[in-house]
C-alpha positions as CSV (number, residue, x, y, z in Angstrom):
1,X,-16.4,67.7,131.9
2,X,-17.6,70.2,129.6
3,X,-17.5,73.3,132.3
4,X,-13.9,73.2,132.8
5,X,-13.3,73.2,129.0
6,X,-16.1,76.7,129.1
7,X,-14.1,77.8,132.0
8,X,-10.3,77.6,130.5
9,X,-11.5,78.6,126.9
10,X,-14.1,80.9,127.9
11,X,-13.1,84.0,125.4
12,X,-13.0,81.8,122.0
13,X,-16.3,79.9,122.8
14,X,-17.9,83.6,124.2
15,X,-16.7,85.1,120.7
16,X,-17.9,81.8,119.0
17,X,-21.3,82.0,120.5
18,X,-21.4,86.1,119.5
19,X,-20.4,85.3,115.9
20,X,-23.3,82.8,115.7
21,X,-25.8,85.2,117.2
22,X,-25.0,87.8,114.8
23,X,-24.7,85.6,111.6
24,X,-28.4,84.8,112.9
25,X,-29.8,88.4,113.2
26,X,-27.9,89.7,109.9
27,X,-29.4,86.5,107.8
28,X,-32.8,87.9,108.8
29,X,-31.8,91.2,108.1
30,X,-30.3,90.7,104.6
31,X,-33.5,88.6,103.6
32,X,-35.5,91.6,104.8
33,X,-33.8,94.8,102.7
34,X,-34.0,95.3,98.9
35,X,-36.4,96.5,96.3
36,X,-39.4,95.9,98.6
37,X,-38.1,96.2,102.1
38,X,-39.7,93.1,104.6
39,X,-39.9,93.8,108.3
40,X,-38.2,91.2,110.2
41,X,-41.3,89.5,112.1
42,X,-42.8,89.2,109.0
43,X,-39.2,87.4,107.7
44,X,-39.3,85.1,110.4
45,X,-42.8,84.0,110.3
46,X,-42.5,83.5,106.4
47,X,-39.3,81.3,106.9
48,X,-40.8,79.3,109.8
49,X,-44.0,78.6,107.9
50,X,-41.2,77.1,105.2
51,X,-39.6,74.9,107.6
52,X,-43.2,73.4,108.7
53,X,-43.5,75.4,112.1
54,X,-46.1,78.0,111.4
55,X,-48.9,79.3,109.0
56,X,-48.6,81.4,106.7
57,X,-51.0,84.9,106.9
58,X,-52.7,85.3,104.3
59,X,-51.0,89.0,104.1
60,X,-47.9,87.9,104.0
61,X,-48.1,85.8,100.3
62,X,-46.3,88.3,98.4
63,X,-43.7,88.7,100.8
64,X,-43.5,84.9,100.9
65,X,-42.9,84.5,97.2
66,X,-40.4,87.5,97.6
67,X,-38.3,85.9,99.8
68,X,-38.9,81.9,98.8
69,X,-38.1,82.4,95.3
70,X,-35.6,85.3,95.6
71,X,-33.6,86.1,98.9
72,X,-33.8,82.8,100.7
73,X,-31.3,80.9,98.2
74,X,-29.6,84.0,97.8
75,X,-28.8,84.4,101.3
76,X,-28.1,80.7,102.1
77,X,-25.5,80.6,99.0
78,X,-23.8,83.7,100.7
79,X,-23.6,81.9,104.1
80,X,-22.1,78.6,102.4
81,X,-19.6,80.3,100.0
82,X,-18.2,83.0,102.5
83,X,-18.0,79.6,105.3
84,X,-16.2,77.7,102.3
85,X,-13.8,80.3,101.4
86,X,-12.9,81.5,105.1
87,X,-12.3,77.4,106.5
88,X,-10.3,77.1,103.0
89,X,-8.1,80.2,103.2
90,X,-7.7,79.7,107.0
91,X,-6.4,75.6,106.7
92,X,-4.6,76.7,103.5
93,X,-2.8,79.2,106.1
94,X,-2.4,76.1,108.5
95,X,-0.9,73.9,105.7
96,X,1.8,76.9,104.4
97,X,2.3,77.5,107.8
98,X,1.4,81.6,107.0
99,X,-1.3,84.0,107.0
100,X,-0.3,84.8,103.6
101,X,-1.8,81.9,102.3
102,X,-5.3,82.9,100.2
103,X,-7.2,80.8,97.8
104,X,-7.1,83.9,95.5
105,X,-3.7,84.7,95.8
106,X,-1.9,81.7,95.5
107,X,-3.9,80.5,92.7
108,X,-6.1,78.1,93.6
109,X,-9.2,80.4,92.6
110,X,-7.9,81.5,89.4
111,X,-7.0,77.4,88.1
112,X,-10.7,76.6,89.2
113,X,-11.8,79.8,87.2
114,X,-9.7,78.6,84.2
115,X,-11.2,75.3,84.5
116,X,-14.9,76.6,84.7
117,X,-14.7,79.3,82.1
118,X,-13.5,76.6,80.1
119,X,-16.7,74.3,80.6
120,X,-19.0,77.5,80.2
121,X,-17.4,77.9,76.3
122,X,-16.6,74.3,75.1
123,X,-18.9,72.5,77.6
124,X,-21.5,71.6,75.5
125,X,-19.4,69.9,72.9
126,X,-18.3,67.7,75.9
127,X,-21.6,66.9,77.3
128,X,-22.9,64.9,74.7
129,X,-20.7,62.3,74.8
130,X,-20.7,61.9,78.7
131,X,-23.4,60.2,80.8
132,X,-25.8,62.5,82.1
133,X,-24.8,62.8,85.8
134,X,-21.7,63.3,84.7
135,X,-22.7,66.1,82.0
136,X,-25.0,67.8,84.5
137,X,-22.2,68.8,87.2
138,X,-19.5,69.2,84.6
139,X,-18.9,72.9,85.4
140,X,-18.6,72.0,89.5
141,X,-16.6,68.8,88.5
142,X,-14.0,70.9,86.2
143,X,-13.6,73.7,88.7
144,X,-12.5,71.2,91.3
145,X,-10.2,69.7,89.1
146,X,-8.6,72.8,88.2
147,X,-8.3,74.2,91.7
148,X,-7.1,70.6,93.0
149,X,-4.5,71.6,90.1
150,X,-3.2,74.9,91.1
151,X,-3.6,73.8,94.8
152,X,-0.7,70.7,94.6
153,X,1.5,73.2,91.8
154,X,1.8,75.4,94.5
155,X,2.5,73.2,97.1
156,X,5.1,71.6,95.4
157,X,6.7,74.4,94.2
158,X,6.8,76.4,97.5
159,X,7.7,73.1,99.4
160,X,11.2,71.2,99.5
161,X,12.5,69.2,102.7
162,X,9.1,69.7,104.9
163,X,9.2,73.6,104.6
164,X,7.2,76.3,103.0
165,X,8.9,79.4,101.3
166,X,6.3,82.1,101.8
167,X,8.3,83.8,99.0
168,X,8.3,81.1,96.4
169,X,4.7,80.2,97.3
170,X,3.3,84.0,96.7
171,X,5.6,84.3,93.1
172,X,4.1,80.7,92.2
173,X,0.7,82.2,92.9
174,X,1.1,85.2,90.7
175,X,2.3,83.0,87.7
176,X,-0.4,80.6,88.6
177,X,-3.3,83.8,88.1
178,X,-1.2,85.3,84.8
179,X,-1.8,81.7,83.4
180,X,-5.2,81.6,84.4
181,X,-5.9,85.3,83.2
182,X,-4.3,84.4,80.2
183,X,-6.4,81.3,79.4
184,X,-9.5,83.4,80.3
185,X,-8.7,85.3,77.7
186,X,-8.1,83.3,75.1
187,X,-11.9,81.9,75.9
188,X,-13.2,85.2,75.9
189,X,-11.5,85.8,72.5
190,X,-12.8,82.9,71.2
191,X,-16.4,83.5,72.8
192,X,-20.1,84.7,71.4
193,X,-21.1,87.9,72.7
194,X,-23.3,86.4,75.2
195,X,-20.8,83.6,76.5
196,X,-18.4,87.2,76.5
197,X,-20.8,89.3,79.0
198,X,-21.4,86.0,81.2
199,X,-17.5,85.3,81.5
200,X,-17.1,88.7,82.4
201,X,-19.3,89.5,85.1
202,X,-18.8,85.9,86.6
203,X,-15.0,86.5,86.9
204,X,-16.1,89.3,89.3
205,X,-17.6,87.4,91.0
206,X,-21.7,87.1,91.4
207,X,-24.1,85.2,93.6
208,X,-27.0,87.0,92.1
209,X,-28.2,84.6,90.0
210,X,-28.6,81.6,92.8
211,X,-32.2,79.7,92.7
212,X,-32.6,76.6,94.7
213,X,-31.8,74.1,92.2
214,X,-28.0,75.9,92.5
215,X,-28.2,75.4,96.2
216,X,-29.2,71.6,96.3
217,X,-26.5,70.6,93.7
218,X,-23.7,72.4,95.1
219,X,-24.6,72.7,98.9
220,X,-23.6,68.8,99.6
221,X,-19.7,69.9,98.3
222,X,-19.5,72.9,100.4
223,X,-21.2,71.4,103.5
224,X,-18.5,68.4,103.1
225,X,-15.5,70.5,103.1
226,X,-16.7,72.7,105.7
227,X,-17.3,69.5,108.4
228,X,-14.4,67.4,106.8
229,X,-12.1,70.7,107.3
230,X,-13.1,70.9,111.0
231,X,-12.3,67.4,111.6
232,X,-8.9,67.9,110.8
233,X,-8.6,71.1,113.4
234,X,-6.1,68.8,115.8
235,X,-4.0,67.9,113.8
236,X,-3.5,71.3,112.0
237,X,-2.7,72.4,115.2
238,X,0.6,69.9,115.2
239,X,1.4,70.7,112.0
240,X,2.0,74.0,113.1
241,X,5.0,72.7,115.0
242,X,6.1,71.6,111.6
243,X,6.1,68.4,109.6
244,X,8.8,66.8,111.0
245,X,7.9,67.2,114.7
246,X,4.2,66.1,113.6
247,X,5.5,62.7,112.4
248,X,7.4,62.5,115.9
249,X,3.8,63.0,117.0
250,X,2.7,60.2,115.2
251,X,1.0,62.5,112.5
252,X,0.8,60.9,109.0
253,X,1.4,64.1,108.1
254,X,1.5,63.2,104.1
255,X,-2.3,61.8,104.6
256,X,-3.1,65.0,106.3
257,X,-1.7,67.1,103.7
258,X,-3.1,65.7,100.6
259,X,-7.0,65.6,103.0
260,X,-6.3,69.7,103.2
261,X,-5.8,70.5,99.7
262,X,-8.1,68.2,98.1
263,X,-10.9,69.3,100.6
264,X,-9.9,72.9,100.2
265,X,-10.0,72.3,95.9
266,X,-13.4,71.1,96.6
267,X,-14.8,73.7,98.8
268,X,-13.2,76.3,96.7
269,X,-14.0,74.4,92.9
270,X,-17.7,74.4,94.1
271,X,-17.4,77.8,95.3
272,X,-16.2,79.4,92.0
273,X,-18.1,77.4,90.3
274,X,-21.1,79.3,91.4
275,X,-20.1,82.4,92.0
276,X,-17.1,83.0,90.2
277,X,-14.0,84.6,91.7
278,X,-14.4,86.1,95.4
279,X,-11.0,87.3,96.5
280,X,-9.8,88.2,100.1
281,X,-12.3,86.4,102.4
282,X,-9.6,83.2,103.2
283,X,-7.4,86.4,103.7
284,X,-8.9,88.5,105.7
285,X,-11.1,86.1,107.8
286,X,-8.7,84.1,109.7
287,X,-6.2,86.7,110.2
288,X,-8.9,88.4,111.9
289,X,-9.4,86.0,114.2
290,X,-5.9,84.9,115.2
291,X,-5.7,88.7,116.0
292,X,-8.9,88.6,118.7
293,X,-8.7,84.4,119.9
294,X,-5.2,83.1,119.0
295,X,-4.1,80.6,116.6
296,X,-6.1,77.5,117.8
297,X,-7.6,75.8,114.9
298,X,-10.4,73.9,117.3
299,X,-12.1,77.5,117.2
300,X,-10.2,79.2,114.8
301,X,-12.3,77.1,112.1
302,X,-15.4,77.0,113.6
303,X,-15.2,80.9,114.0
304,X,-13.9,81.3,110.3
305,X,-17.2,79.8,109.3
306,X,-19.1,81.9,110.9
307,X,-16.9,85.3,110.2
308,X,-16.7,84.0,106.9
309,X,-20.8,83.4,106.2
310,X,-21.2,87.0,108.2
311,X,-18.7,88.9,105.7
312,X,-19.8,87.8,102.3
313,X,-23.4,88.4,103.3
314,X,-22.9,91.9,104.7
315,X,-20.5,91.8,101.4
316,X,-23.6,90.6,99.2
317,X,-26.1,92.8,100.9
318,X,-23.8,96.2,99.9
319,X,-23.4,94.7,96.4
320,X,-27.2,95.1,95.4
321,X,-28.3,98.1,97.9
322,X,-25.8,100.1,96.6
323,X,-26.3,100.7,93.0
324,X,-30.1,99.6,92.8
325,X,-32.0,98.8,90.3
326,X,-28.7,97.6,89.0
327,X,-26.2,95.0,91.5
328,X,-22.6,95.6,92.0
329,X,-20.4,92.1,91.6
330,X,-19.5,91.4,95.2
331,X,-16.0,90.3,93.7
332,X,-15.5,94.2,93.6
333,X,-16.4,94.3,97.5
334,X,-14.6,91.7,98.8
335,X,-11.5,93.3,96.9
336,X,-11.9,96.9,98.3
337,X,-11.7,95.3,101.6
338,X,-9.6,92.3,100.9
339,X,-6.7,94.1,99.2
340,X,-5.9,97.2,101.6
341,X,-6.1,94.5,104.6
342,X,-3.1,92.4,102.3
343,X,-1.2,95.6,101.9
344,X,-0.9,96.5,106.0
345,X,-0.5,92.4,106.3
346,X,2.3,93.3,104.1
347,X,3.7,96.1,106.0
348,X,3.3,95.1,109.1
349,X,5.7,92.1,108.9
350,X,8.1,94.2,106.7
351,X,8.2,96.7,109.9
352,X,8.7,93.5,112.1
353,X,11.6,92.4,110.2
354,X,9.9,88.9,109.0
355,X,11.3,88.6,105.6
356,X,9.0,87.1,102.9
């Protein structure tokens, strides 16, 4: 059963299997360069003997505390995040029906952004009177809620009589981020100097500061929307046809909609909330891919995952090789490729006659 499937769809599982071999190779690689450069054997032996497979040499102890208490969560939040926002921006895409459709431009990053640099200011006066789960993921909790926000706003804005205007959808997401910059900025008014220089560099977006105690509370959320996203690949798939063939389908295409955006508002909330704003991946990521293996969301997801992961850690690794000792936010990266790629997006359907 399963060599026919290989045989007919033999280019997106070959591309698939190449993605996931590289994301592979370039994890080691990342955990390897920096201040104190780590050879790659000795990488792999350090991160077997943390998963229980192999000893440890005794020469190798620095290196292990290196790489254990540094790169390792470091790396593994870049692999999540970049997943998260690519499977986001690319069902996002399905839902609008467009490859226009970004996290970052459409608003969704900048309402979770509002929502977190709100928590990060006036948090604390909040977390007194809550119970303590509650207190201790208010900042992921908020973000959520704020992208869940911006997310439905936009949809129902953009949306009337089961069709998207790409148009409306892209001017609701520019007033969506003015809002969101402006309410940053009031808090940033209103902010001590070091609340001020935290806000700051974590609207540019930073994974720098990750430790494992950030990757065990927020890894559950973006593991969750990355599998609950891919579970929905079918029926994206009909939606493309539009909503009202979908329900002909026998699509609950309401339930399907409202499983999209909260998911995405999850992924993305969770996202931001540790590492600020990261524009252009959703963007760039599954375009990309509908360009090399089509528009087939049964690989286009699992490959956006992977493309996704792959581009924010190259993305991350530039970010603190280039200006060492100090670290470049990789919001700055992502944006020097993200934004050129939007502006030939743009062009290119101009010169095809599709009108926005």
């Amino acid at each position: 059963m399963i060599f026919p499937f290989l045989k007919r769809y033999k280019i997106p599982v070959l591309f698939i299997f190449i993605l996931f071999l590289g994301l592979i190779s370039f994890t080691i690689i990342s955990i390897g360069l920096g201040p104190v450069s780590i050879p790659p054997s000795d990488v792999i032996q350090v991160i077997l003997n943390k998963i229980g497979l192999s000893a440890l040499d005794e020469n190798l102890t620095q290196f292990s505390a290196i790489i254990n208490s540094i790169r390792l969560p470091r790396v593994i939040m870049a692999i999540l995040i970049g997943a998260t926002l690519a499977v986001c921006g690319a069902s996002l895409q399905g839902l609008f029906r467009n490859p226009l459709a970004d996290p970052t431009l459409i608003g969704v990053s900048s309402g979770a952004a509002f929502a977190a640099a709100f928590v990060i200011i006036f948090g604390a006066q909040f977390a007194v009177i809550l119970p303590g789960f509650v207190a201790a993921s208010l900042l992921p909790i908020a973000a959520f809620l704020g992208g869940l926000g911006a997310t439905w706003l936009v949809y129902i804005i953009s949306s009337k009589n089961g069709s998207t205007s790409v148009g409306t959808m892209l001017l609701a997401g520019i007033a969506i981020n003015a809002l969101a910059a402006a309410g940053i900025g009031y808090l940033i008014f209103t902010a001590d100097d070091n609340q001020i220089r935290d806000l700051t560099f974590w609207t540019l977006g930073s994974i720098g500061g990750s430790v494992w105690d950030t990757v065990f509370r927020t890894s559950p959320f973006l593991i969750f929307t990355i599998v609950g996203l891919q579970f929905l690949s079918k029926q994206m798939n009909i939606l493309l046809l539009g909503e009202q063939e979908a329900r002909h389908l026998g699509v609950n295409t309401e339930r399907i909609k409202k499983l999209i955006i909260s998911l995405s508002a999850l992924g993305i909330g969770s996202a931001v909330a540790v590492s600020g704003v990261i524009g252009f991946v959703g963007l760039v990521v599954p375009h990309v891919i509908r360009l090399i293996i089509g528009p087939d969301h049964r690989f286009l997801m699992p490959a956006s995952v992977l493309l996704g992961a792959l581009l924010l850690l190259a993305s991350d690794l530039f970010a603190r090789m280039i200006v060492i000792p100090a670290e470049l936010p990789i919001g700055i990266v992502t944006s020097t490729i993200g934004a050129p790629f939007f502006l030939w997006l743009l062009i290119k359907k101009r010169n095809l006659g599709i009108q926005l």
